[in-house]
C-alpha positions in Angstrom: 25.5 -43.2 1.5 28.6 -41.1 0.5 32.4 -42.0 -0.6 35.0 -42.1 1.7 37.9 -39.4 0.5 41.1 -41.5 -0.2 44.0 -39.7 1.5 45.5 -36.4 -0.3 42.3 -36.0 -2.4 40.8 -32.4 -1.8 36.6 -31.8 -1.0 34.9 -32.3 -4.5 33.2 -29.0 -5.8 29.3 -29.3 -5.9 27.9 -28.1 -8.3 25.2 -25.0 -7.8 21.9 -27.7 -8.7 23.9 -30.0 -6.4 21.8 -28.1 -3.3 21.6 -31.4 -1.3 25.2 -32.7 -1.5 27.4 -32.8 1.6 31.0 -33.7 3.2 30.8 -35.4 6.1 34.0 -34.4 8.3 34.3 -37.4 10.6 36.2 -36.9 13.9 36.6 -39.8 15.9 39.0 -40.9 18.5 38.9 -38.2 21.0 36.3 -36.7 23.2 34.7 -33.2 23.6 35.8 -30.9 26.3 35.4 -27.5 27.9 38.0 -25.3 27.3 37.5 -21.6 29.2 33.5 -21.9 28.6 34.6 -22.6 25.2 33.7 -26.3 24.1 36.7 -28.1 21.3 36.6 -31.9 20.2 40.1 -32.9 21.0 40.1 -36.2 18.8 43.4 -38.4 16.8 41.5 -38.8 13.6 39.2 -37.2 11.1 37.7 -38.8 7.9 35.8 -37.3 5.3 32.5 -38.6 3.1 32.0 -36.9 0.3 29.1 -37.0 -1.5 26.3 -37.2 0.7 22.7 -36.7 -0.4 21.0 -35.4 2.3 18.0 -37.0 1.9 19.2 -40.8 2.2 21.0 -40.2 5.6 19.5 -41.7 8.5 20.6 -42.1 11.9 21.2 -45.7 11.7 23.9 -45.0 8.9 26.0 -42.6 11.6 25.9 -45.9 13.8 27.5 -48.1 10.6 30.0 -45.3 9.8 30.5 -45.5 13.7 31.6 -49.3 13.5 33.2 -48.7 10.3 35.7 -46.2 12.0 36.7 -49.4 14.3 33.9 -48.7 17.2 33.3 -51.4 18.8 31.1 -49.8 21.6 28.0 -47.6 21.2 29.2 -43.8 20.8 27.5 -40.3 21.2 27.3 -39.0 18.1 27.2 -35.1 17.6 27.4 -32.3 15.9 27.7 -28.2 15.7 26.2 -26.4 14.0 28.4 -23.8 11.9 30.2 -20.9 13.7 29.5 -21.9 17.2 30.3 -24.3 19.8 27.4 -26.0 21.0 27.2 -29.8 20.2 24.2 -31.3 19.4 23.4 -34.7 20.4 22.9 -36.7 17.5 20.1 -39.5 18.8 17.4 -40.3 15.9 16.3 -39.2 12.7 14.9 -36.1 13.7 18.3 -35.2 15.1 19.7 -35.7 11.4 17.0 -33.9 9.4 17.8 -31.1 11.8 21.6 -31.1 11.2 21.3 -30.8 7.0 19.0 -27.9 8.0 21.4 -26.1 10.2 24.2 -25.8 7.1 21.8 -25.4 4.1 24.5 -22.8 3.0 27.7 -24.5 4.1 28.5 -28.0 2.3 31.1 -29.5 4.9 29.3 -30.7 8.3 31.3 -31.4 11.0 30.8 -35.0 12.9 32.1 -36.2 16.5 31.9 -39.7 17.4 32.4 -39.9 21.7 33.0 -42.8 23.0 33.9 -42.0 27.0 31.1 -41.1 28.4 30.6 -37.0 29.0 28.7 -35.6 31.8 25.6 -33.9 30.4 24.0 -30.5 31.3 20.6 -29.5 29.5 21.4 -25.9 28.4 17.9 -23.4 27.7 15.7 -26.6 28.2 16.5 -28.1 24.7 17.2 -31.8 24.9 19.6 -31.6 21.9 21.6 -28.7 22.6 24.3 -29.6 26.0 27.0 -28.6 27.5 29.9 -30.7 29.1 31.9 -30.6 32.3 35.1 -31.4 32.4 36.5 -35.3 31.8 38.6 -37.1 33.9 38.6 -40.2 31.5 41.7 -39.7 28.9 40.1 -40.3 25.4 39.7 -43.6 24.2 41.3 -44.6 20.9 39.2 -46.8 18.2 40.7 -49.9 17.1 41.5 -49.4 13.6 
């Protein structure tokens, strides 16, 4: 699917006919949380996966990178789309098909893997787009 970054390597330059090529930025270990009305992912790690064609990503291979970050649980997957802070909820292949479209013009997405469970609230009637309350749960760390 992509090529995980080895440590102190920097994000490969795409070339411009590269159109479909993305980094996955993988945060994992932590959980999502409202901060002020203003939603951050506090999480202990973040991988990156470089090299991603866009059209070979499915949602089964977020589960696999999932249990490849040391999940041993199913996760929420999400992400945002760029310069705001709603999450999406990442749930089938539609869901993925509908994240590369979101950042057509930026080349890094960014990923959150949840494994606490988070208190949901629909936001504008849109069954991928929510909002969290606040967690009681302190995040749950991945076995690595």
């Amino acid at each position: 699917m992509g090529i995980l970054r080895e440590k102190g390597d920097g994000q490969p330059l795409y070339p411009n006919d590269c159109g479909e090529m993305y980094t996955l930025k993988l945060h994992h270990g932590g959980a999502i949380y409202d901060e002020g009305g203003i939603l951050s992912y506090e999480g202990r790690y973040a991988s990156y996966m470089d090299w991603v064609d866009s059209g070979y990503v499915a949602f089964i291979d977020l589960e696999d990178i999932a249990v490849d970050l040391g999940y041993k649980e199913k996760v929420d997957i999400f992400y945002n789309g760029p310069g705001h802070h709603v999450f999406h909820l990442i749930f089938s292949n539609q869901e993925v098909v509908e994240m590369f479209n979101d950042h057509d013009r930026v080349r890094v997405i960014n990923i959150y893997f949840c494994e606490v469970p988070i208190p949901l609230q629909m936001h504008d009637n849109d069954v991928s787009e929510f909002f969290f309350d606040d967690m009681d749960d302190p995040p749950v760390e991945p076995e690595t």
